[in-house]
C-alpha positions in Angstrom: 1.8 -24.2 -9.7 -0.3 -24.3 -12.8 -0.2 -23.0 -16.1 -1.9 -20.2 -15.5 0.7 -18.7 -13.6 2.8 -15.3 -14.9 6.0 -16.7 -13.1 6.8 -18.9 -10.3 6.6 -18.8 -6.4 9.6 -18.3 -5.3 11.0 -20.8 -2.8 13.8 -21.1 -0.6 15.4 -20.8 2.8 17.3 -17.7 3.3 14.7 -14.7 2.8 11.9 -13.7 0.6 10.7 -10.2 0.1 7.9 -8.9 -2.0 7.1 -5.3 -3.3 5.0 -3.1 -5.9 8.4 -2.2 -6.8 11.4 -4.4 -8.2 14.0 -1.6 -6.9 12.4 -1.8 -3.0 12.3 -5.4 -3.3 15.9 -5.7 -4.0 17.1 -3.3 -2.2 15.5 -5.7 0.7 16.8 -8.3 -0.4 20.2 -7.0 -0.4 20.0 -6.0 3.7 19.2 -9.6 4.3 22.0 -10.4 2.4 24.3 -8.1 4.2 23.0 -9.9 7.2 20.0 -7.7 8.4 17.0 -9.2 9.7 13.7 -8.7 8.1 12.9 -5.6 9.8 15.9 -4.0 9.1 14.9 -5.1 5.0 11.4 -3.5 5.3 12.8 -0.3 6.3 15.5 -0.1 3.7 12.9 -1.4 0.9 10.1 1.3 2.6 12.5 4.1 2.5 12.9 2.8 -1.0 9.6 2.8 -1.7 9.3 7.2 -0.6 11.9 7.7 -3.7 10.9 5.3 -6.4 7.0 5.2 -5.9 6.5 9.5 -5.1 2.8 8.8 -6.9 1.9 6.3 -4.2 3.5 7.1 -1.0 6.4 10.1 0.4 8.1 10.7 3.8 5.4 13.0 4.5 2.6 10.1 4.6 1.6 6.9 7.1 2.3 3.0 7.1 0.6 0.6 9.7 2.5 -2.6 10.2 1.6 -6.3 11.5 4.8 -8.3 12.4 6.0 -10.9 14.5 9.3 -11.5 15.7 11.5 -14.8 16.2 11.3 -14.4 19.4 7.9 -13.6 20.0 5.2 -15.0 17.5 2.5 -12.5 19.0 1.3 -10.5 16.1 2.0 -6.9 17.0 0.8 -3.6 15.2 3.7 -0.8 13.8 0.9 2.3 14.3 2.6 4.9 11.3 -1.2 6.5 11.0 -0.4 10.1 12.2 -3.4 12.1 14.1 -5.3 14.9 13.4 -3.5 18.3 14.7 -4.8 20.2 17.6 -5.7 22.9 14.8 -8.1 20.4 13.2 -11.1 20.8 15.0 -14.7 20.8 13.3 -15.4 24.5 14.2 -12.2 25.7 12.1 -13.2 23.2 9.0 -16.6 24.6 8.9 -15.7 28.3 9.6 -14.1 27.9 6.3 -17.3 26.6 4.6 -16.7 23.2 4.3 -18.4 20.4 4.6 -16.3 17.7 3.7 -12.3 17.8 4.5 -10.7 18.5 1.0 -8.7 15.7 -0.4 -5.5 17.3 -2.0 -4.0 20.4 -0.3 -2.3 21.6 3.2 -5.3 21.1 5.2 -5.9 17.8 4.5 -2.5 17.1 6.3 -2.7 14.7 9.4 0.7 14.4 11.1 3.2 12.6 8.8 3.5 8.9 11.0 5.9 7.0 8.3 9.4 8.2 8.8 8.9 7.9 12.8 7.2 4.5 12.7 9.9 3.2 11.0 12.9 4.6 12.7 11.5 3.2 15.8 11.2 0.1 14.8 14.5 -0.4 13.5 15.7 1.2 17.1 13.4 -2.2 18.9 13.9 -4.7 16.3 16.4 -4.2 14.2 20.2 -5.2 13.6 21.7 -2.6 11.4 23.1 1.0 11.4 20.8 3.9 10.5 23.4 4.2 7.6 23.3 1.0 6.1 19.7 0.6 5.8 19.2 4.2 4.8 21.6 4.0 1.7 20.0 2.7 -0.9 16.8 5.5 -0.5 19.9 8.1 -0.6 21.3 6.2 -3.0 18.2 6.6 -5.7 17.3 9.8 -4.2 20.7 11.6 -5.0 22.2 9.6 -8.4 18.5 8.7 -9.7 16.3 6.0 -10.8 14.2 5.3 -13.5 10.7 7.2 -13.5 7.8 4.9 -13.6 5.5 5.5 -16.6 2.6 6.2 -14.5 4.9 8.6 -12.2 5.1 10.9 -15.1 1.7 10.3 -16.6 0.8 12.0 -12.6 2.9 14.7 -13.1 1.7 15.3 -16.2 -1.9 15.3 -15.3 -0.9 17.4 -12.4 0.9 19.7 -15.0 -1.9 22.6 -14.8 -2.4 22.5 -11.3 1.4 23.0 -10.3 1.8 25.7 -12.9 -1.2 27.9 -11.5 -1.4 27.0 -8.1 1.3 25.0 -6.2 4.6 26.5 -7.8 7.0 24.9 -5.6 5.6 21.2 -6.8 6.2 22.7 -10.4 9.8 23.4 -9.4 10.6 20.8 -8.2 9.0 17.9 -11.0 8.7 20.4 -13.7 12.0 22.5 -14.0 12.5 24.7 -17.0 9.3 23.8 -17.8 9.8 20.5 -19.3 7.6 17.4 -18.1 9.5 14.6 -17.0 9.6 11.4 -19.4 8.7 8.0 -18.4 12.1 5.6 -17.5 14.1 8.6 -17.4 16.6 9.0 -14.5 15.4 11.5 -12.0 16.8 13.0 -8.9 15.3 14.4 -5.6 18.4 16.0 -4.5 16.5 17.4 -1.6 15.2 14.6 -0.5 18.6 12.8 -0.6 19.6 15.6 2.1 17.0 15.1 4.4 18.3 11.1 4.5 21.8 12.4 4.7 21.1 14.7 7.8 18.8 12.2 9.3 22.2 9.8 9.6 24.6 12.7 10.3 22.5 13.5 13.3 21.8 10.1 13.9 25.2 9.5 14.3 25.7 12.7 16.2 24.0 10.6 19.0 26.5 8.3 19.6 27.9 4.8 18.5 25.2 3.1 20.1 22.9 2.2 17.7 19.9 2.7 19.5 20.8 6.1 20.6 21.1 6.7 16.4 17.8 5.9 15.9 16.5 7.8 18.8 18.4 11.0 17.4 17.3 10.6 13.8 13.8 10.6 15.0 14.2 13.9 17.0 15.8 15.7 14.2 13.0 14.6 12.0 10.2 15.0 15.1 11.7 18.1 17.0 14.1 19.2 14.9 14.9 20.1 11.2 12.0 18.7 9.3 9.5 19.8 11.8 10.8 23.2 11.2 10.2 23.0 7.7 7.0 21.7 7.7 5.7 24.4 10.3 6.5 27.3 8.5 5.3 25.8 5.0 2.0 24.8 6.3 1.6 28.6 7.2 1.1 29.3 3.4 -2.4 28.9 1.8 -2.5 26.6 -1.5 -5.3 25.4 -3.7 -7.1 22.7 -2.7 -9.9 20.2 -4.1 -12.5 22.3 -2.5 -11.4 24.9 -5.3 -10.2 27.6 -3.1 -6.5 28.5 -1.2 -6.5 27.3 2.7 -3.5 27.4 4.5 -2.9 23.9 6.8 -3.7 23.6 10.7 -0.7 21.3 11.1 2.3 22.6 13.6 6.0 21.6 14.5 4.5 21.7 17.6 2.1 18.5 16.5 4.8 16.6 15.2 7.0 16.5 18.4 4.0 16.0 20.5 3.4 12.6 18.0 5.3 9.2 18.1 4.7 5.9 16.4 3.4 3.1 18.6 2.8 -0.7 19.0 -0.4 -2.0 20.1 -1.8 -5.5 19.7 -3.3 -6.9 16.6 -6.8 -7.7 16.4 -7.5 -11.5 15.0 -10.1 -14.0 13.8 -10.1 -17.6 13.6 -10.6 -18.8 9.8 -10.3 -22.5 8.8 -7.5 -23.3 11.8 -5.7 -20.2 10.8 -5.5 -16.8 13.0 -5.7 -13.5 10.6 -4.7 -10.7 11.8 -5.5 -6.8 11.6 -5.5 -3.4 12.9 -8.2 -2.4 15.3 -10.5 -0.1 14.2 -8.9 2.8 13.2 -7.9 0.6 9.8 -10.7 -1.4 7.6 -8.8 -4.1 8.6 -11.2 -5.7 10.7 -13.9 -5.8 7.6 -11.6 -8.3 6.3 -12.2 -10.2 9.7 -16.1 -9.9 9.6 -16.3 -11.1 5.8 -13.8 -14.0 7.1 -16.1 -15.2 10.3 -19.1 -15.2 8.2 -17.9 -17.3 5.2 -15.9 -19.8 8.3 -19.9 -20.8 8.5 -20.3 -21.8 4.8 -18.9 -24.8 3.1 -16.1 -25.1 0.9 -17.7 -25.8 -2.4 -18.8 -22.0 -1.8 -15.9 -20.2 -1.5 -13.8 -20.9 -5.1 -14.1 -16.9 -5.8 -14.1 -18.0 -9.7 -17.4 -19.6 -9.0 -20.8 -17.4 -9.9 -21.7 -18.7 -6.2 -18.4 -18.3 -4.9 -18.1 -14.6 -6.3 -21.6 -13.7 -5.4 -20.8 -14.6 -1.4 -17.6 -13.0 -1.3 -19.0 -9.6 -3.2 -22.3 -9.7 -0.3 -20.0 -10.4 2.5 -18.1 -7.7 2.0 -20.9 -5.4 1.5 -22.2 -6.2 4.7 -18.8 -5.6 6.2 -18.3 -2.0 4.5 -22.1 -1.4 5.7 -20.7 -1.9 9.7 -17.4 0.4 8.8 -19.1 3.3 7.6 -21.2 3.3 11.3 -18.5 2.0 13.3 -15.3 2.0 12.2 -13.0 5.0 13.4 -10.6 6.3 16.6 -14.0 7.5 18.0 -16.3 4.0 17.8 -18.1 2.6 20.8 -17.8 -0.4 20.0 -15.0 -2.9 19.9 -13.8 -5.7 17.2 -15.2 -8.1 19.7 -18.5 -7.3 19.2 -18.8 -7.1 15.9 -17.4 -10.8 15.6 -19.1 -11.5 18.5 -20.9 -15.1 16.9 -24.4 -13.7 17.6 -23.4 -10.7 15.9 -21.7 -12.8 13.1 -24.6 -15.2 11.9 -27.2 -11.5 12.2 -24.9 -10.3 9.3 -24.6 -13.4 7.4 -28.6 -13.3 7.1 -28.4 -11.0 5.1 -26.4 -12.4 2.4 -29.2 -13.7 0.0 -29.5 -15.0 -3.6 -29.4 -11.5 -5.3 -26.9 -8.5 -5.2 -27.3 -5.9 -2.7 -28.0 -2.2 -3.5 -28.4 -1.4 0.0 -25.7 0.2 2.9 -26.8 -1.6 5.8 -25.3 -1.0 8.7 -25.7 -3.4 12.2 -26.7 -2.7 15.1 -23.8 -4.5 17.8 -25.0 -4.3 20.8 -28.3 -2.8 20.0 -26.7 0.5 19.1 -28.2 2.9 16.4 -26.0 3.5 13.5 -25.7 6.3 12.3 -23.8 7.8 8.9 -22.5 10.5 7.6 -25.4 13.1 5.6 -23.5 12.6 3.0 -23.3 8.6 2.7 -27.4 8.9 2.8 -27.2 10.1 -0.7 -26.7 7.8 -3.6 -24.2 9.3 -5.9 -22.3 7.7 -9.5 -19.4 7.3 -9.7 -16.5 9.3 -10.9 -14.5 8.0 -13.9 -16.3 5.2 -14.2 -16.2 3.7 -11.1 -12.5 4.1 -9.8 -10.7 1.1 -10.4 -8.0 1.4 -7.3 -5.5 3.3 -9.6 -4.6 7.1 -8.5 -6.5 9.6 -10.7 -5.8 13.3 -10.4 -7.3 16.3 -12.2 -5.9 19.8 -11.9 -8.5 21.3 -10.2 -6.8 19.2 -7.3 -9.1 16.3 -6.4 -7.2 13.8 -6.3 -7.6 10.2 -5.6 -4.0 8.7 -4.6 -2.9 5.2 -3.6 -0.5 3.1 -1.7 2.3 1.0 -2.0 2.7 -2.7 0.0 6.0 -4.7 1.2 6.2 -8.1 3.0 9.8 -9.7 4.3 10.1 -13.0 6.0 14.0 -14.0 7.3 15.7 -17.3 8.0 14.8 -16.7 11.6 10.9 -16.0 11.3 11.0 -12.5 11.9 8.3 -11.3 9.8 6.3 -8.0 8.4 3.7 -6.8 6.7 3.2 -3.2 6.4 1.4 -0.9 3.5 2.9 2.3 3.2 0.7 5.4 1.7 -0.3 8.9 1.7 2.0 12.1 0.6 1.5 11.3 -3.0 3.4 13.9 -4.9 -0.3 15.0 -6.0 -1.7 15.3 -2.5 -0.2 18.4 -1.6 2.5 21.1 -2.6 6.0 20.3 -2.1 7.8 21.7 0.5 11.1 22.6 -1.3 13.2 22.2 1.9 12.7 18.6 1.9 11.8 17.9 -1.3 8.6 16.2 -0.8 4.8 16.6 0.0 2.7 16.0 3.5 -0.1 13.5 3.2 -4.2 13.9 2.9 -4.6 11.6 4.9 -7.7 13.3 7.1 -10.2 13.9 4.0 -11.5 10.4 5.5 -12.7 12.3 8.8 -16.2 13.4 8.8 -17.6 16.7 9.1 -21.0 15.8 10.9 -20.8 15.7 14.9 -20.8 12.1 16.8 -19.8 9.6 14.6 -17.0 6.8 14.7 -15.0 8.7 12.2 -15.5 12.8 13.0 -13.2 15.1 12.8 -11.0 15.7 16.0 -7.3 16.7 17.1 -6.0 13.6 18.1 -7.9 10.9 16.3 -6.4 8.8 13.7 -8.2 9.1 10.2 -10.1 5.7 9.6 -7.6 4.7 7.2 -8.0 2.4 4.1 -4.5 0.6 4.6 -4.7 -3.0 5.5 -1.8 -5.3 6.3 -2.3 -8.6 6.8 -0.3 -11.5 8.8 -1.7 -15.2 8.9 -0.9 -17.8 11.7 -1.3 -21.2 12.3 -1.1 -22.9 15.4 0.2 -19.6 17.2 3.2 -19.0 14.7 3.1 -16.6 11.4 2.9 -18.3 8.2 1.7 -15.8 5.5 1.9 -11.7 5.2 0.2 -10.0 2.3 -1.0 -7.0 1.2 -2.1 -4.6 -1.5 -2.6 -1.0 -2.6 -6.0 -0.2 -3.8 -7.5 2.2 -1.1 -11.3 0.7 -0.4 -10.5 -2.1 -2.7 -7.3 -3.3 -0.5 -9.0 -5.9 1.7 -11.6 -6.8 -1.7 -8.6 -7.6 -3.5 -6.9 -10.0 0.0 -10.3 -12.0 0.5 -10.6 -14.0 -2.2 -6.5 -14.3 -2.6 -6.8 -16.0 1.1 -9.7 -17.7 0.0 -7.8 -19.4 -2.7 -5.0 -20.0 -0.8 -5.9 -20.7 2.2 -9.2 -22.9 1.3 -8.3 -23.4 -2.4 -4.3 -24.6 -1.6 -3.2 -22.6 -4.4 0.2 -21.3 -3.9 1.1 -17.9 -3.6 1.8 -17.0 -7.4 -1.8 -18.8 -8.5 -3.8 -17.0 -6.1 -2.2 -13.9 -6.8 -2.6 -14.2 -10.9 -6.2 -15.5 -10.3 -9.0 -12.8 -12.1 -10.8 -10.7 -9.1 -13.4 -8.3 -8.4 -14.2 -5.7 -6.0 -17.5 -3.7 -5.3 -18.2 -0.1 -5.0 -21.3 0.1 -3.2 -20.2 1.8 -0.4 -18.8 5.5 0.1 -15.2 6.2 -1.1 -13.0 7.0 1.5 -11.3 9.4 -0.5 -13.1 12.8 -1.6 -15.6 13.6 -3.0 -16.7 10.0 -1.5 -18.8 8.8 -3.9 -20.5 5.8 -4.4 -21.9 3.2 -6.9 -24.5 1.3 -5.5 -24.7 -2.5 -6.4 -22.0 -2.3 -9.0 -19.3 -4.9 -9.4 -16.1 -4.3 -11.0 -14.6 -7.5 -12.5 -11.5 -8.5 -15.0 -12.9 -10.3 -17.8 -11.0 -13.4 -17.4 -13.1 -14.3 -14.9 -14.8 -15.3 -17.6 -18.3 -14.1 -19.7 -20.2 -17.0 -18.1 -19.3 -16.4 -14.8 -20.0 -12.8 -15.4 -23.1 -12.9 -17.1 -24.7 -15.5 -14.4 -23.6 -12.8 -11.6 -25.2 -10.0 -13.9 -28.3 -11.9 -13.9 -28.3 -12.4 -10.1 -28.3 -8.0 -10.2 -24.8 -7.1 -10.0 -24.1 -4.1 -12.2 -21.1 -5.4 -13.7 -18.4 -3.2 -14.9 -15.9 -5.0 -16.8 -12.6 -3.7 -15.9 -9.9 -5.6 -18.1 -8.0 -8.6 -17.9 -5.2 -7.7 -16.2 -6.4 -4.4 -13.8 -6.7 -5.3 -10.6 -5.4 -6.2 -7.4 -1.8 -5.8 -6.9 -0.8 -8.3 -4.1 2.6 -9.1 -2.2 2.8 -12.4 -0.4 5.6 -14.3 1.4 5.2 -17.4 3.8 7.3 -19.4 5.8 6.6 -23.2 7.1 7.5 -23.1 10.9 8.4 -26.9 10.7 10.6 -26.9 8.0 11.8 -23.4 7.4 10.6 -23.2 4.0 9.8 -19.9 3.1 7.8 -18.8 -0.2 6.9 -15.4 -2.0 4.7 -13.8 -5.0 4.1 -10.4 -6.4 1.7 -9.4 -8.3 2.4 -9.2 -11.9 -0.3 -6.1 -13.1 1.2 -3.3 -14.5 4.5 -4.8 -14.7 5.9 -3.8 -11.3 5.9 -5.5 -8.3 8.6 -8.3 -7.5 9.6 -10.7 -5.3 13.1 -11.4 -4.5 14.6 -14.4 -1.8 16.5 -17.4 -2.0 
């Protein structure tokens, strides 16, 4: 550890967990004290997570996974990402006019994956009753918890928009009229019912535990909440494409839905294995920009360099090139080929001296690419180039973000997973259940053929991006961040300086970053910034000026702004375990002993 840190890497033998919020974080910590394992600590600190963080994620949104068990070091992928419903077909979109999926409203509404994804995994892999690690959400959710600042500074900018057009949102976050203040205690009563029901029926099922699980996810799938959401989504509500629409998505799509496991996708970095979701996450960017910089030397790839920032800012400009063509449910290709070596060094030639203005896609396998009509436009950027935070308006475009937790136990069990989606500004509330559905399918396309198009069943080529590290066949490091597009920008050069720099997980965490925005926002209206580079100053005015003068269009973003990492690790030969959060905006935490 250096001086530069913020505070220290936790270290210790028992269990680390890391959050964006100090409540989830502790709230994990305490399962693992009451003798959970680490999956049954994620769930309690993601449940958490729905109550405390309701500007970055809800019930009603998605969470992919990566984990590893004791028993079984194979990374694995938790699939949360819910599909598009069998109403969502390109013909309805564009019989209502559209040519780009709104981003805030009922239609944007992919079937809510969260709540399923992680009462199955507690069924497979964890040790605790549906009770015990659903009581501290309830907990917060009935007798209240302190509203973040930025919580009510979204309400309040949402303040017009539920008044005129989304009433049951205003009802619920604005009763009487009166905006709520930041760090006052506030209650989602309703939502604390849905939890308590979920358990009721849960235990309805039976004293086996499994069977508890399995019941809780029919009530929520089949039962009670899919009643709600059905007849809710039959209502028309403003949306970002400025008129009312009512949604597409059924009860019927949410029983026909379930969470699922599937293998990770990986990538060989400096005698460590990282991996990823397949394609239907950006995850596998990160895994392009890693097997091209495995070909460069060391002295390279210190991201506080000019040269180091330069490569890691061109890299990953050729690797958002290859996800607009090919990343989605409905690619052609496969992660194979686009690390496929051949494949690998064709990219990496295109990484010169100067900063790229260009989206330039590959060609694996000789294919075409082809985009989107509306990523062949060059377009500024909103706000001054959106700097990962959540930024709503009341005409309902919104622009939400995500949350991130990471738990490592005594045992090894370990997960990371990045909740998101049913921001309490993505869509009304439904008053029932006392939270939102998600947005999650403004990332389809509206054009015909591509890797990302519109269609029932497909998964929306989703921003989130957790991350699990091994060496030598066993799990070592999980991180993640929140940040949308920026989420894998922000993980390279931390695993850069951690896993090539040996800084530990606090300095590589607290070190200054950058991201790019020259590529098309996932979010709408997905804009772009061509060849701009958005830095925090204490990367430091030299640094910045000599990549300025190699063509980056710098915007200086603050000293303290961005990136907002969770880390733990654990040392398979001597059980030492480790964690960091990040310490931006004065909210996430690591807990563990």
């Amino acid at each position: 550890m250096t001086d530069l840190t913020t505070r220290p890497t936790l270290r210790g033998t028992f269990g680390m967990t890391s959050s964006t919020h100090w409540l989830a974080s502790q709230s994990a910590m305490a399962e693992l004290e009451a003798g959970g394992n680490a999956f049954d600590a994620a769930i309690a600190g993601a449940f958490v997570l729905h109550v405390v963080e309701p500007h970055l994620n809800g019930p009603g949104g998605e969470v992919p996974a990566v984990f590893a068990t004791a028993g079984d070091p194979t990374p694995t992928v938790l699939c949360g990402q819910g599909t598009a419903p069998a109403g969502a077909t390109l013909e309805h979109f564009r019989g209502l006019g559209l040519d780009l999926v709104p981003g805030s409203g009922p239609l944007a509404a992919a079937i809510p994956g969260a709540v399923d994804a992680w009462l199955m995994l507690g069924r497979d892999h964890g040790t605790r009753s549906l009770r015990q690690v659903l009581s501290y959400a309830a907990g917060y959710a009935r007798h209240g918890h302190p509203l973040l600042p930025r919580a009510a500074s979204t309400v309040a900018a949402m303040e017009q928009m539920f008044s005129e057009h989304w009433p049951t949102s205003a009802a619920h976050w604005i009763p009487q009229g009166r905006l709520p203040r930041a760090w006052e205690l506030v209650v989602n009563a309703a939502y604390a019912d849905v939890l308590d029901r979920l358990v009721a029926e849960g235990e309805a099922g039976g004293p086996d535990r499994s069977a508890q699980y399995a019941a809780a996810r029919r009530a929520w799938g089949q039962g009670f909440v899919a009643e709600a959401v059905d007849a809710f989504q039959r209502r028309p509500f403003q949306d970002s494409s400025g008129g009312p629409h009512a949604g597409v998505l059924t009860g019927a799509d949410l029983a026909g839905w379930s969470a699922t496991y599937e293998p990770a996708v990986t990538q060989a970095f400096r005698g460590f294995e990282v991996a990823k979701t397949d394609l239907w996450g950006q995850g596998p960017m990160l895994l392009q920009s890693l097997a091209m910089l495995d070909r460069l030397s060391d002295d390279v790839l210190d991201p506080s360099t000019v040269e180091g920032a330069h490569v890691t800012a061109e890299v990953l400009k050729v690797a958002f090139a290859d996800r607009e063509a090919w990343y989605g449910d409905g690619s052609p290709v496969s992660v194979a080929e686009l690390l496929d070596p051949a494949y690998v060094d064709e990219r990496l030639a295109l990484v010169g001296d100067t900063a790229s203005a260009e989206l330039r896609p590959g060609s694996p396998g000789g294919r075409t690419p082809r985009l989107s009509q509306h990523v062949l436009r060059e377009s500024g950027a909103e706000d001054a180039a959106g700097l990962g935070e959540p930024t709503v308006s009341w005409t309902g475009e919104t622009k939400g973000d995500t949350c991130h937790i990471d738990v490592v136990d005594r045992w090894g069990n370990v997960i990371s997973a990045t909740p998101s989606g049913g921001w309490l500004q993505s869509s009304p509330t439904v008053p029932e259940l006392g939270f939102c559905l998600g947005s999650r399918m403004q990332m389809f396309w509206l054009d015909e053929g591509l890797a990302s198009s519109l269609a029932p069943g497909r998964r929306p080529r989703t921003t989130l991006s957790p991350t699990l590290v091994l060496r030598d066949g066993r799990p070592v490091l999980a991180c993640g961040t929140p940040g949308g597009d920026q989420q894998d920008q922000w993980q390279l050069p931390f695993l850069l300086r951690h896993l090539v720099g040996g800084q530990d997980l606090q300095e590589a965490i607290d070190a200054p970053t950058f991201h790019t925005t020259s590529m098309p926002s996932s979010f709408y209206p997905r804009e772009m910034t061509p060849g701009e580079l958005v830095v925090e100053d204490r990367l430091g005015d030299d640094v910045i000026g000599a990549l300025a003068g190699r063509g980056h269009d710098i915007t200086r973003a603050g000293p303290w702004t961005l990136g907002r990492l969770c880390a733990v690790s654990r040392d398979p030969e001597t059980g030492l375990l480790a964690a960091g959060a990040n310490p931006r905006a004065n909210q996430g935490y690591a807990c563990g002993r």
